[in-house]
C-alpha positions as a Python dict, from the first residue, in 0.01 Angstrom:
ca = {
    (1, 'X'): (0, 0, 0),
    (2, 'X'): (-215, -316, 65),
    (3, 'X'): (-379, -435, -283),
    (4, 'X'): (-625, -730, -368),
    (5, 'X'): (-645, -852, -680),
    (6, 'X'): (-950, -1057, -672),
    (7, 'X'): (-963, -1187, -1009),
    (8, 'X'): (-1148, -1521, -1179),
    (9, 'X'): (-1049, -1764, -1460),
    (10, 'X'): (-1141, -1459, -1723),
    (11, 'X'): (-974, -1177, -1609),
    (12, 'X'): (-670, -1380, -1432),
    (13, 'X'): (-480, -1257, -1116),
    (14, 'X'): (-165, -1268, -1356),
    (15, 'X'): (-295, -1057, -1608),
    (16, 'X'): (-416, -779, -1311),
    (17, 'X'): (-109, -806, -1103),
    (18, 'X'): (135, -786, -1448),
    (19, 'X'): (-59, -463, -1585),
    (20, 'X'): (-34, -307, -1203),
    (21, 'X'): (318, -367, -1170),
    (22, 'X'): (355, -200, -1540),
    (23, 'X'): (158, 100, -1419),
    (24, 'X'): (142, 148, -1086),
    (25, 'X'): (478, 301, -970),
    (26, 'X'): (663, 193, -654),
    (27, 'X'): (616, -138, -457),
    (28, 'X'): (251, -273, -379),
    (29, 'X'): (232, -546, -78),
    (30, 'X'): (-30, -764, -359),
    (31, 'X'): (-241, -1081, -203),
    (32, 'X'): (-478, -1255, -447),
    (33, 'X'): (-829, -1470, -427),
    (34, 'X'): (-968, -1662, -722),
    (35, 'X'): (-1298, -1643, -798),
    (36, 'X'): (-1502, -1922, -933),
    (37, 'X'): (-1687, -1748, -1217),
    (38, 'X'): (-1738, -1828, -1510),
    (39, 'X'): (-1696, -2189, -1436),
    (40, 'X'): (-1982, -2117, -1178),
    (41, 'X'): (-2234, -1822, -1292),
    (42, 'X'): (-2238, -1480, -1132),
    (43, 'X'): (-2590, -1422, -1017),
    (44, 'X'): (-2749, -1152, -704),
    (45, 'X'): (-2524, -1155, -365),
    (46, 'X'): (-2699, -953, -133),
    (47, 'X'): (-2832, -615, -281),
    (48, 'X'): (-2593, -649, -605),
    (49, 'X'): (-2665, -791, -913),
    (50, 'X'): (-2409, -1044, -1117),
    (51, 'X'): (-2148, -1125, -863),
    (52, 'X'): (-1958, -1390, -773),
    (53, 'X'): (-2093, -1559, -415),
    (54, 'X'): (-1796, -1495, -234),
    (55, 'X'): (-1884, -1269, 52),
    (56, 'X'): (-1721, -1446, 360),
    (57, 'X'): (-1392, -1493, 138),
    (58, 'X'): (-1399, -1128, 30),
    (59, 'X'): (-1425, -1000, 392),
    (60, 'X'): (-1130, -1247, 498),
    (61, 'X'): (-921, -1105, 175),
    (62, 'X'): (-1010, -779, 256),
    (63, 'X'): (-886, -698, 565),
    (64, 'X'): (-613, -477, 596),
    (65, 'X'): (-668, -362, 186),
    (66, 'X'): (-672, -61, 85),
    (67, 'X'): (-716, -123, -283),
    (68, 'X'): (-927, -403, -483),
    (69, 'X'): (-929, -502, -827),
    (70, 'X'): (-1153, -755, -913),
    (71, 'X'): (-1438, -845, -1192),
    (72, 'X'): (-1676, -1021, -970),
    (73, 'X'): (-1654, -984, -651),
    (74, 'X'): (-1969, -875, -475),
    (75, 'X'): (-1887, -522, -282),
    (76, 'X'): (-2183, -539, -51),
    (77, 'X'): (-2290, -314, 237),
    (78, 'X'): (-2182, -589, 440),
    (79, 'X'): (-1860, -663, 274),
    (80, 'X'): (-1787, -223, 339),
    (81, 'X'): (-1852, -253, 686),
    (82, 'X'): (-1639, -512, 731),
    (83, 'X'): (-1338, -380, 531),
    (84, 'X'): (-1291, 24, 688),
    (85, 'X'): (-957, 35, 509),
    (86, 'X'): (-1104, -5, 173),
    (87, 'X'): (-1036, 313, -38),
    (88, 'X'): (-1073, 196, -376),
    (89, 'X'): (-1267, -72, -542),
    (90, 'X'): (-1171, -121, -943),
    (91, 'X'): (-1427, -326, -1152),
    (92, 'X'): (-1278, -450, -1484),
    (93, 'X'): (-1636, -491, -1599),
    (94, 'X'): (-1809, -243, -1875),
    (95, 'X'): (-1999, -129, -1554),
    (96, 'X'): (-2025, -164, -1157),
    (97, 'X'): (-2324, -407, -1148),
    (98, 'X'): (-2148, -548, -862),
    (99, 'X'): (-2083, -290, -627),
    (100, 'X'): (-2342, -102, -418),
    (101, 'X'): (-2242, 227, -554),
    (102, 'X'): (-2456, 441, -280),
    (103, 'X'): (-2298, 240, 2),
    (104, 'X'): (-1954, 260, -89),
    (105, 'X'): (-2001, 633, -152),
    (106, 'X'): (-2139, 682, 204),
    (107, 'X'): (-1798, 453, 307),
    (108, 'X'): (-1572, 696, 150),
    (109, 'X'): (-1491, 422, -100),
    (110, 'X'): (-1410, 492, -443),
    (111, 'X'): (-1521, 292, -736),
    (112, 'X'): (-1433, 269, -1109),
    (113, 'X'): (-1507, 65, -1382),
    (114, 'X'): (-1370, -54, -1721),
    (115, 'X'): (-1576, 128, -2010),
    (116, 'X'): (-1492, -64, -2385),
    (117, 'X'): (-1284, -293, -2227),
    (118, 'X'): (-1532, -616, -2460),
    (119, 'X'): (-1621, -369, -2715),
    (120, 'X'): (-1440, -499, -2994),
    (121, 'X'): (-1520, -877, -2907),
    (122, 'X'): (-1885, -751, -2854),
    (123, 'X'): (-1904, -609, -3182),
    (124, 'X'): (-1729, -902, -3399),
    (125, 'X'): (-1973, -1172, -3229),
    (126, 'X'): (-2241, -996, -3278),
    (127, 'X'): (-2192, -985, -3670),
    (128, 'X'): (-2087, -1355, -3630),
    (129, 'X'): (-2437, -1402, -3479),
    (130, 'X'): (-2591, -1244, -3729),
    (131, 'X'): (-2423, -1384, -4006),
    (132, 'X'): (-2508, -1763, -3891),
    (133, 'X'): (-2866, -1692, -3824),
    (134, 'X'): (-2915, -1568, -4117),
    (135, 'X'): (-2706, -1803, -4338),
    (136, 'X'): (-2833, -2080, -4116),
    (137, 'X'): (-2481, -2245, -4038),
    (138, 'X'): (-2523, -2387, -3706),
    (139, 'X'): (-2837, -2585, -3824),
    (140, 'X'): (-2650, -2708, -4160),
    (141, 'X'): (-2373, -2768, -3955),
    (142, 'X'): (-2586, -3049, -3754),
    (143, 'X'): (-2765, -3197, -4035),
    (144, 'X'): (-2389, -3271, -4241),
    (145, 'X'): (-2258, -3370, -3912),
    (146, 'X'): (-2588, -3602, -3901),
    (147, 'X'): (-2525, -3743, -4221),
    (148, 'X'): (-2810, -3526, -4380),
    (149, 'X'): (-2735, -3325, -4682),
    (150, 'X'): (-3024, -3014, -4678),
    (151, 'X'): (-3019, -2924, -5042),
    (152, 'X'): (-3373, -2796, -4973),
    (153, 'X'): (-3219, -2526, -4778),
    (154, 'X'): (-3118, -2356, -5167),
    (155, 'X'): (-3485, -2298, -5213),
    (156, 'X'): (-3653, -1964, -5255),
    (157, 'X'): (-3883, -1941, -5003),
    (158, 'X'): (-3550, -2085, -4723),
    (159, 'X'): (-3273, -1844, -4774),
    (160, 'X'): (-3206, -1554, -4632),
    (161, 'X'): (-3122, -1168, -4683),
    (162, 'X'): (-2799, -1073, -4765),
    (163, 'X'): (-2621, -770, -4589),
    (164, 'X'): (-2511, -562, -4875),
    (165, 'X'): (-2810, -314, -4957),
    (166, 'X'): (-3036, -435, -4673),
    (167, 'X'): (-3127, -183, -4395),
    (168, 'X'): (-3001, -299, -4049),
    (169, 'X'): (-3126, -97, -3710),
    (170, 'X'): (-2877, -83, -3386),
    (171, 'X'): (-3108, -9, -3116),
    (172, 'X'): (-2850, 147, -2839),
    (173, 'X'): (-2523, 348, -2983),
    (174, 'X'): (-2245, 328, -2753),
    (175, 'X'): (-1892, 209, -2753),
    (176, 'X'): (-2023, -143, -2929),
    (177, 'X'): (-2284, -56, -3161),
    (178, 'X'): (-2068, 236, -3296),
    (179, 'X'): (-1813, -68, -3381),
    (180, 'X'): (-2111, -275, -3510),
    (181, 'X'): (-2194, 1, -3743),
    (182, 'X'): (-1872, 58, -3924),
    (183, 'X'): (-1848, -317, -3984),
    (184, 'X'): (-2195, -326, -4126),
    (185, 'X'): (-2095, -79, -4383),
    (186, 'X'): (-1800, -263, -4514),
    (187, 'X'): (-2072, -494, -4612),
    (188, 'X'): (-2276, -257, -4782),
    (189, 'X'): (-2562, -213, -4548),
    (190, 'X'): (-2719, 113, -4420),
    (191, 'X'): (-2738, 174, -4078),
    (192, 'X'): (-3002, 325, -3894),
    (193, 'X'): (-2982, 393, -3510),
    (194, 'X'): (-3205, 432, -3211),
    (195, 'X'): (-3034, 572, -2923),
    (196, 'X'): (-3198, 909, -2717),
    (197, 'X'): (-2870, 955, -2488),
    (198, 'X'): (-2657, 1023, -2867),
    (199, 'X'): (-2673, 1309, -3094),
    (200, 'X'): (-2586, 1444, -3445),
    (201, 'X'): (-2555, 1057, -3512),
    (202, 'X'): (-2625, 1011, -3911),
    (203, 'X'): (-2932, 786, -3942),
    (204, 'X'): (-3071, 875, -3563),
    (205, 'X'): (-3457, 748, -3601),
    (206, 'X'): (-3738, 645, -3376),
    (207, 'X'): (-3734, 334, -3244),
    (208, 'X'): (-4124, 283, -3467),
    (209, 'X'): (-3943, 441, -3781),
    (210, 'X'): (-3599, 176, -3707),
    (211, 'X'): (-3805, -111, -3683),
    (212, 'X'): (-4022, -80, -3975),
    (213, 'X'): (-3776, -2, -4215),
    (214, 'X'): (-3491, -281, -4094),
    (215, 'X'): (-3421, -642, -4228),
    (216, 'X'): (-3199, -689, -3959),
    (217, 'X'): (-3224, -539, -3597),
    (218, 'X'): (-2950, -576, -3323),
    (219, 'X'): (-2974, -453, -2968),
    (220, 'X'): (-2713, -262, -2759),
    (221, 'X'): (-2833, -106, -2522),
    (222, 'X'): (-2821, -94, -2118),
    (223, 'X'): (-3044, -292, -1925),
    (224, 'X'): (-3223, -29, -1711),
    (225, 'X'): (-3572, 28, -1594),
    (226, 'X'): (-3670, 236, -1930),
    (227, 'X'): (-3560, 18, -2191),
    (228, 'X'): (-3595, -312, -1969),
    (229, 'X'): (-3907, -516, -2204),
    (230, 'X'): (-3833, -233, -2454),
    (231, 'X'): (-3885, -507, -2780),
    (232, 'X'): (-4219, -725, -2731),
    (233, 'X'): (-4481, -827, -2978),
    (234, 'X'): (-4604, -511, -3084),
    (235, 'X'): (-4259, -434, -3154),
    (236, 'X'): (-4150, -723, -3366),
    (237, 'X'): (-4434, -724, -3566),
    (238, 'X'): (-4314, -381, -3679),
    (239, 'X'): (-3998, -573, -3856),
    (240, 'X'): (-4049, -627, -4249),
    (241, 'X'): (-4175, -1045, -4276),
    (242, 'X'): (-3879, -1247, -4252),
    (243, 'X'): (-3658, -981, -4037),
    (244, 'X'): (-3378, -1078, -3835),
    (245, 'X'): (-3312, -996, -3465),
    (246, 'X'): (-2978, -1031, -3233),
    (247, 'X'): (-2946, -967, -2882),
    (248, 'X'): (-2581, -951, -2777),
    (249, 'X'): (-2669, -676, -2503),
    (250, 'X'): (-2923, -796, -2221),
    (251, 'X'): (-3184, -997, -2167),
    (252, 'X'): (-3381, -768, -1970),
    (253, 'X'): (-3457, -542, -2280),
    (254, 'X'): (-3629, -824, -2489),
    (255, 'X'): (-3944, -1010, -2453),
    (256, 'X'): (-3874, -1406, -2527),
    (257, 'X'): (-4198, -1511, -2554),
    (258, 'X'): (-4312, -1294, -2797),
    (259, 'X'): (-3947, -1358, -3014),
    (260, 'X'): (-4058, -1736, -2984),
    (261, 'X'): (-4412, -1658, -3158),
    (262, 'X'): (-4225, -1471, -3450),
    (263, 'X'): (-4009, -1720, -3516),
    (264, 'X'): (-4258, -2023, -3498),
    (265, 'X'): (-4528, -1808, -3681),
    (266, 'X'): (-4224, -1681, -3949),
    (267, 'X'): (-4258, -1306, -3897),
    (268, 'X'): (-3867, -1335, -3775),
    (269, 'X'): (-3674, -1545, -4070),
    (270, 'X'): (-3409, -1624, -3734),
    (271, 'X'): (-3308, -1468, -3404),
    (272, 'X'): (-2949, -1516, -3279),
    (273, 'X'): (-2917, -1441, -2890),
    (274, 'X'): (-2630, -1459, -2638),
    (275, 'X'): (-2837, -1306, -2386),
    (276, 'X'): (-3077, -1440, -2127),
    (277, 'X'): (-3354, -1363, -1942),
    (278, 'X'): (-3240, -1643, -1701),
    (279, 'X'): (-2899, -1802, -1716),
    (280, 'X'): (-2809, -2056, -1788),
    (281, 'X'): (-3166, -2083, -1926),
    (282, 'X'): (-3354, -2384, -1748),
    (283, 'X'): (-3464, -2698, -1874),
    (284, 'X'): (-3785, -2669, -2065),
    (285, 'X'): (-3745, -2309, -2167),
    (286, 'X'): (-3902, -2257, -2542),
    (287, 'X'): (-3593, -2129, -2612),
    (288, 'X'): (-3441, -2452, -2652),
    (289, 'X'): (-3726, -2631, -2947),
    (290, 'X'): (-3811, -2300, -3101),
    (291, 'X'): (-3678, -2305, -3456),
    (292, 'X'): (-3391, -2069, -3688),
    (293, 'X'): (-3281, -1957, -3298),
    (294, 'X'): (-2886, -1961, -3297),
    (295, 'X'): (-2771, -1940, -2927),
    (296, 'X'): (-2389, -1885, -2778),
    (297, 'X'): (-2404, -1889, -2353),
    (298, 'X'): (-2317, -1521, -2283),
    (299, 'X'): (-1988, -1556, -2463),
    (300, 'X'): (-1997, -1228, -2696),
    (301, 'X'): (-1736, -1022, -2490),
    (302, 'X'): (-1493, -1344, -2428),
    (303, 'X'): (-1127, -1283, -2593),
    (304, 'X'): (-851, -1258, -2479),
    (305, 'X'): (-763, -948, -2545),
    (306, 'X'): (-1122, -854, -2314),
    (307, 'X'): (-925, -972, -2059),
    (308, 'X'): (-611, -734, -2100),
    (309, 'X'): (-764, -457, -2150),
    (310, 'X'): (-976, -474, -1826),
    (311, 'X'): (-687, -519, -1644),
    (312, 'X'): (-484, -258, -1822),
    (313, 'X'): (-778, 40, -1733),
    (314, 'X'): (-806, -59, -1383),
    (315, 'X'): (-468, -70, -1342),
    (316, 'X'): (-390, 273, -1475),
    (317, 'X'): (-684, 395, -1229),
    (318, 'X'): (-496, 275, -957),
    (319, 'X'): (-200, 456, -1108),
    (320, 'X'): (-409, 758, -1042),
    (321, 'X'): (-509, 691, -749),
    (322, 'X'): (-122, 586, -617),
    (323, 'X'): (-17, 944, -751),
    (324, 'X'): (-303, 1107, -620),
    (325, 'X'): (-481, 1270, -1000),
    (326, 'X'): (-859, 1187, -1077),
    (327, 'X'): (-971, 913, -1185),
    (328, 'X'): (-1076, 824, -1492),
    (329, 'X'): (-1359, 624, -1499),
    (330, 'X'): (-1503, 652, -1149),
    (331, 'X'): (-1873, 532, -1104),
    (332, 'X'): (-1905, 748, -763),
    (333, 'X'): (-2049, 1103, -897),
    (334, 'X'): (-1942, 1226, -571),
    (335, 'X'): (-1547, 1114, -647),
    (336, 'X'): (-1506, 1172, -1013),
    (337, 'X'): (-1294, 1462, -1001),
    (338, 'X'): (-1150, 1395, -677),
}
């Protein structure tokens, strides 16, 4: 069997070909392609979203594959009909943003995905965001490195909250925030959660009711058409004076402008994003003057063991495809107990 690994300088070739030949039994006939990301950003190809702009190399790599497994490469309509022995396309991402999930269906092509794989990185940057927003290191940082000493910083009215006994809200309650929250309560905070797609979850609220009541409010949820813009002004003003806000998730589900008002008018004591609503955000954005804003460039699921661990799940769903059992994390509802 004819296998692509189509991997980047994240998720390695090595690391997918080394975690197929550990579970995929028998010989695979294994060609590669590097993709460029992340040294240069995924954006649209074609009708998919965050993908690597590789179509014409894809097609080349392609032909004669029967199996793919790739992060970022774009599976377009036009990449399907020009690869008819595709059968399987494995995404080591969280989701298939890159693959055109109706078109592969109709092209009897299979895809799957890698579900937790940055769960764990997700969750401890996200805490690390919050933590240096709200003890203001990257800006104290500067000034010492600056040769200014902010002693002012001790007064009153300029520190911050501290975790233990504050309320924090984790708007979205999958695989990450589910990680977030059992870190929170080693520090002593209570946890409240907004997600309608969980149940029996202790602390379950409205998003109003999570707002209002939390010093600090994180965001994990998906980026789709019902929560996109989900958190504007009327929202944030809803936070307790001098609230806190991280978005590790997306930046689809937050309004910018109105998190640059709270923070210049002090509503928001700081904001701590990895997320954009444009990346890499252009020159002149407010982002980059607004004040108490600590930024990191989409980096919240980057470790190394991320990487593994994609590769590991889509290699064990080619395992499953190889010996011919369902797979286990197939995107296609069509194919997921086929």
């Amino acid at each position: 069997m004819r296998v692509l690994a189509a991997g980047d300088h994240f998720v390695k070739n090595s690391l997918l070909i080394d975690a197929l030949k550990r579970e995929v039994p028998g010989d695979l006939d294994v060609s590669e392609l590097t993709l460029p990301w992340p040294v240069v950003p995924f954006g649209p190809v074609g009708e998919v979203i965050e993908a690597s702009d590789v179509e014409d190399e894809l097609i080349e790599a392609l032909r004669g594959v029967e199996v793919c497994v790739t992060q970022m490469a774009p599976l377009t309509r036009r990449v399907l009909d020009a690869s008819p022995d595709l059968r399987l396309f494995c995404v080591s991402r969280g989701g298939p943003v890159n693959a055109n999930l109706e078109a592969a269906t109709g092209a009897g092509v299979a895809v799957t995905f890698a579900p937790g794989r940055n769960a764990v990185a997700t969750a401890e940057h996200t805490l690390a965001l919050l933590l240096a927003a709200t003890r203001r290191v990257p800006q104290t940082h500067a000034d010492l490195a600056g040769g200014v000493w902010r002693g002012d910083y001790y007064r009153y009215d300029m520190v911050g909250p501290e975790l233990d006994g504050s309320t924090v809200g984790l708007v979205g309650y999958g695989a990450i925030g589910r990680r977030v929250s059992r870190m929170l309560e080693g520090f002593g905070a209570e946890v409240l959660v907004h997600d309608p797609y969980v149940d029996d979850v202790p602390g379950k609220v409205e998003l109003e009711e999570l707002l209002s009541r939390s010093r600090f409010v994180s965001l994990h949820a998906r980026a789709t058409p019902e929560t996109t813009g989900m958190i504007g002004a009327a929202q944030i003003a809803l936070m307790p004076a001098g609230s806190v806000l991280v978005n590790c998730a997306r930046g689809a589900l937050l309004d910018y402008d109105a998190l640059c008002d709270a923070l210049d008018s002090g509503q928001l004591f700081g904001a701590a994003l990895d997320v954009f609503p444009e990346e890499p955000i252009p020159a002149g954005s407010r982002l980059l003057t607004t004040p108490n804003l600590v930024m990191t460039p989409h980096l919240a699921g980057a470790s190394k063991e991320t990487a593994v661990k994609a590769a590991r799940i889509v290699a064990a769903d080619v395992a499953r495809y190889v010996r011919g059992e369902p797979l286990a994390h197939c995107a296609n509802p069509s194919f997921a107990t086929s």
